[in-house]
C-alpha positions as CSV (number, residue, x, y, z in Angstrom):
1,X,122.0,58.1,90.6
2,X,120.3,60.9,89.0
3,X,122.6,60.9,86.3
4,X,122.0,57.2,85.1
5,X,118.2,57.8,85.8
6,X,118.4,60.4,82.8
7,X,120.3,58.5,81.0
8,X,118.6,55.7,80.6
9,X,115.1,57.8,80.3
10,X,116.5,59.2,77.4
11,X,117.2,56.0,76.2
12,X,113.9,55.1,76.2
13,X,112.9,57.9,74.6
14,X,114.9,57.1,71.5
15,X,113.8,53.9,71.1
16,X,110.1,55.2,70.4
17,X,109.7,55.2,67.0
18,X,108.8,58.6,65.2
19,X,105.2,57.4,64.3
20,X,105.0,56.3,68.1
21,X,106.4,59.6,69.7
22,X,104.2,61.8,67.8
23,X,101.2,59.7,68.5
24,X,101.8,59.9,72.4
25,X,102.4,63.6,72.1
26,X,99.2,64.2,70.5
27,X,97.7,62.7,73.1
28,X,99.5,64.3,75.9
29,X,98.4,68.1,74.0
30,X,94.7,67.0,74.1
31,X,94.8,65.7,77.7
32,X,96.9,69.7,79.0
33,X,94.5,71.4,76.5
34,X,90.9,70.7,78.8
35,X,93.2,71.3,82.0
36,X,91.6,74.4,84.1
37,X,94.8,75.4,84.4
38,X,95.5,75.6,80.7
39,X,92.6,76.9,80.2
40,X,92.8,79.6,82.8
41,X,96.2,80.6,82.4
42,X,96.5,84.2,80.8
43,X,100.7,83.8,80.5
44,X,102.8,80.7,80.1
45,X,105.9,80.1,80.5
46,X,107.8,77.5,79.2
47,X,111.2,76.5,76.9
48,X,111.9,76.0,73.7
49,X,111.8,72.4,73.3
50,X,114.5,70.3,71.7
51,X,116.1,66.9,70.8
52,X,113.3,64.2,71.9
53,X,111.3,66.2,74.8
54,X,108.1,67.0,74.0
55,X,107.4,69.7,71.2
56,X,106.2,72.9,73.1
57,X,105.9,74.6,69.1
58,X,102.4,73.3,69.2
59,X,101.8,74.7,73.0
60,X,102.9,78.0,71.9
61,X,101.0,78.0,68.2
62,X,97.7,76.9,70.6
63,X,98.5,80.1,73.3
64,X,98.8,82.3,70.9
65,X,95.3,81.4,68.9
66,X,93.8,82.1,72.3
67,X,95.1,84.9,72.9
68,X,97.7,84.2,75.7
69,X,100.5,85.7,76.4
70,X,103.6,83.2,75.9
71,X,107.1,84.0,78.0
72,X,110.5,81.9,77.6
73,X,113.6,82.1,79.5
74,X,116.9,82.9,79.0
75,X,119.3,81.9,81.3
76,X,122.7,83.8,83.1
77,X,125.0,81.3,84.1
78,X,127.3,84.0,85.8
79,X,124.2,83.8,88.5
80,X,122.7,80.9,87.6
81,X,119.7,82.6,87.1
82,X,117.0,82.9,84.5
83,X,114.5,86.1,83.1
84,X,111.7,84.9,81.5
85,X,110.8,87.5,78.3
86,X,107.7,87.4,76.0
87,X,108.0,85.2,72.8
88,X,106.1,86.3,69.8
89,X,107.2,85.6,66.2
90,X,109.4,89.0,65.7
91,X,111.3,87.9,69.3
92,X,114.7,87.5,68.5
93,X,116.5,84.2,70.0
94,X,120.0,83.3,70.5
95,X,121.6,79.8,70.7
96,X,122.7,79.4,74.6
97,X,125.4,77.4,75.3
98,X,123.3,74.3,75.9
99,X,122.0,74.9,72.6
100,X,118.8,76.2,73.5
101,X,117.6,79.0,71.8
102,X,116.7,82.0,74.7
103,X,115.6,85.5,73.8
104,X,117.8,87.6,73.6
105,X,117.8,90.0,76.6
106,X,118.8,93.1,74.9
107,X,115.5,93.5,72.8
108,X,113.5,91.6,74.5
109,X,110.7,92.5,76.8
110,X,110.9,91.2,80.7
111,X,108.2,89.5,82.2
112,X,107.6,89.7,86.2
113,X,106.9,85.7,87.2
114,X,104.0,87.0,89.3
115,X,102.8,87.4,85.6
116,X,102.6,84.1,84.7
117,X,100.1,82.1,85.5
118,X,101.1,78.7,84.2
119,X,105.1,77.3,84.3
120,X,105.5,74.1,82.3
121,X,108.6,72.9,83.8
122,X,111.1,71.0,81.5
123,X,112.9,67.4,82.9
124,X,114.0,64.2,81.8
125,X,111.7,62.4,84.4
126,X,109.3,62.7,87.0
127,X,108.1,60.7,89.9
128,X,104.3,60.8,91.1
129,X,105.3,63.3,94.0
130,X,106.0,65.9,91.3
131,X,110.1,65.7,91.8
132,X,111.6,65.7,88.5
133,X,115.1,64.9,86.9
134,X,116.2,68.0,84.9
135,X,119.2,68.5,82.6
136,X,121.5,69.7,85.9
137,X,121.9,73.3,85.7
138,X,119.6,73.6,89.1
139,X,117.8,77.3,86.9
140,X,114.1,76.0,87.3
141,X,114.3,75.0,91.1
142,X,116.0,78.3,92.4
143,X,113.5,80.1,89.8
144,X,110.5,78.3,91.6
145,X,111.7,78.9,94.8
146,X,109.2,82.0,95.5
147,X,107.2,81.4,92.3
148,X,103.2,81.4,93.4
149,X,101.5,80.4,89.9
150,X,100.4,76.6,88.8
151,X,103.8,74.4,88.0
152,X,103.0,71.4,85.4
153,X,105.4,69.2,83.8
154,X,104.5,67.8,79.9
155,X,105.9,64.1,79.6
156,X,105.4,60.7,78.2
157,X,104.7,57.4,80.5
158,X,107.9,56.5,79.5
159,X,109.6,59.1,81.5
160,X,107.8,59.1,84.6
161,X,109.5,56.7,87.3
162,X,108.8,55.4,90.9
163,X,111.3,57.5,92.8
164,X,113.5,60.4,92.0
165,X,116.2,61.1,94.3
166,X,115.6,64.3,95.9
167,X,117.8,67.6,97.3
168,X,116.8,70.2,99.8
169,X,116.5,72.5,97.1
170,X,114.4,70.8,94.8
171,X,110.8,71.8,93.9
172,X,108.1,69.4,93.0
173,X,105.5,70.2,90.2
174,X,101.7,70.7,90.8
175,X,100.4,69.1,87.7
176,X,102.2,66.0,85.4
177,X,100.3,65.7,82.0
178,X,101.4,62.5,79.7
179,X,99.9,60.7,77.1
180,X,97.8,58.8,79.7
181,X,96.2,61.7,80.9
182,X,96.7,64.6,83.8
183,X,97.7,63.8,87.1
184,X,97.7,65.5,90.0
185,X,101.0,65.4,92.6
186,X,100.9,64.1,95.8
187,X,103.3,66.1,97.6
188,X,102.8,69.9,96.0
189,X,101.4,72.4,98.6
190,X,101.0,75.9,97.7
């Protein structure tokens, strides 16, 4: 089930033309910009976007002009685990197997996730509850499990859905912020 739910969400994604994608996502940046918790938020963490999600280059271009502190992971699939290290424009990244680019660990400066204030949490959908379809590697929900700061996921309309199916193990998201605006989960208790 979850696997056709991303599938066809990212199905709908392509079918938004460029013009059209980068009109919604200017949008969505205005609407998580005047967010409290964007504004609040000392240290973000979030991934490197890529392929049709939602650019986080602006998000990071935009931290860094106020003088936040940006972190991104990079994940161990030994222990399916992930370290979140500080990004700044001398960070050196390596392509992951997924084709992400990660910092690379060996130069790279750790950051505690009591440090960060503000997770944007990557998926291919989300419902209103704050579950969310990801790309299946299960990183972010084990990651969240003990995690105590503000969890917000950065989407278009297009990808939020009635229901996701959900697992023990998943984690919902505190804050969803499309195109439409910023929305606050029902479900998320912290």
């Amino acid at each position: 089930m979850k696997k056709e739910l991303r599938l066809q969400t990212l199905a709908m994604l392509d079918q938004l033309s460029s013009e059209e994608f980068e009109r919604k996502t200017a949008s969505l940046y205005k609407h998580l910009f005047q967010l409290t918790a964007w504004n609040q938020a000392k240290t973000i963490g979030l991934t490197m976007s890529r392929g049709r999600e939602v650019p986080t280059g602006p998000l990071i271009e935009t931290a860094w002009q106020e003088g936040k502190t940006v972190c991104v992971p990079t994940c161990f699939p030994a222990n399916k685990q992930m370290t979140f290290y500080e990004y700044t424009p001398q960070t050196k990244m390596n392509s992951s197997y997924f084709g992400l680019m990660e910092p690379d660990p060996s130069v790279s400066t750790a950051v505690d996730k009591t440090a960060i204030d503000l997770m944007i949490v990557p998926g291919v959908c989300f419902d209103q509850k704050g579950y969310r379809i990801g790309y299946g590697g299960g990183y972010y929900d084990r990651y969240l499990l003990d995690y105590q700061g503000v969890t917000l996921a950065i989407c278009l309309s297009v990808q939020q859905i009635e229901h996701v199916p959900i697992e023990d193990h998943d984690i919902p998201v505190s804050l969803i912020v499309s195109e439409k605006g910023a929305h606050v989960t029902t479900l998320y208790e912290k």
